[in-house]
C-alpha positions, 0 to 999 in steps of 0.5 A: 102876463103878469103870472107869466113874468112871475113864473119866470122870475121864480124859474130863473131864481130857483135855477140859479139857487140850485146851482149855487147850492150844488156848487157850494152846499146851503151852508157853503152859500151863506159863507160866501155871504159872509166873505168880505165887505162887499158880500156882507153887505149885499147880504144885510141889504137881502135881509132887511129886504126880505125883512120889508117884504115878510111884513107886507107879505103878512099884511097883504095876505091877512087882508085877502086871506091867502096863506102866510106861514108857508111862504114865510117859511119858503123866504127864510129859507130860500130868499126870494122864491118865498115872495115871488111863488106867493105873489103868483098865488096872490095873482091866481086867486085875483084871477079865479075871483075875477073871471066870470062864473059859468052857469 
């Protein structure tokens, strides 16, 4: 259940990033960041945000050994799809490591 949640958390946020990039172009979205108090903030907000969870992500990952540098790589560029799509890798390996070997 959890995958599923995942899955479509990252489907639905992709979607709206294509959308947003289509409308206004990469560069374009990070300008509408920065238009006024308000989207400023959120973005400062998103960054130290994202600040948090790349730490986490960087620990968590070491201590499972599960791969980093690409979904720190997605996160910088693409925001919150980096998390989700390694959270849904976290989630499978538990799942391949805890189902029961057939014989």
């Amino acid at each position: 259940m959890r995958i599923a949640l995942l899955s479509l958390a990252l489907l639905v946020f992709v979607a709206v990033e294509i959308e947003a990039v289509a409308a206004f172009g990469y560069a374009g979205v990070f300008q509408a960041m920065a238009s006024n108090a308000a989207t400023r903030l959120a973005f400062l907000d998103l960054v130290i945000s994202l600040g948090l969870v790349l730490i986490w992500m960087r620990q968590d990952a070491s201590e499972r050994t599960l791969p980093f540098l690409p979904y720190a790589t997605i996160t910088l560029a693409l925001g919150s799809a980096g998390p989700l799509a390694y959270l849904i890798h976290r989630e499978l390996r538990g799942a391949r490591v805890t189902s029961p070997q057939r014989a």
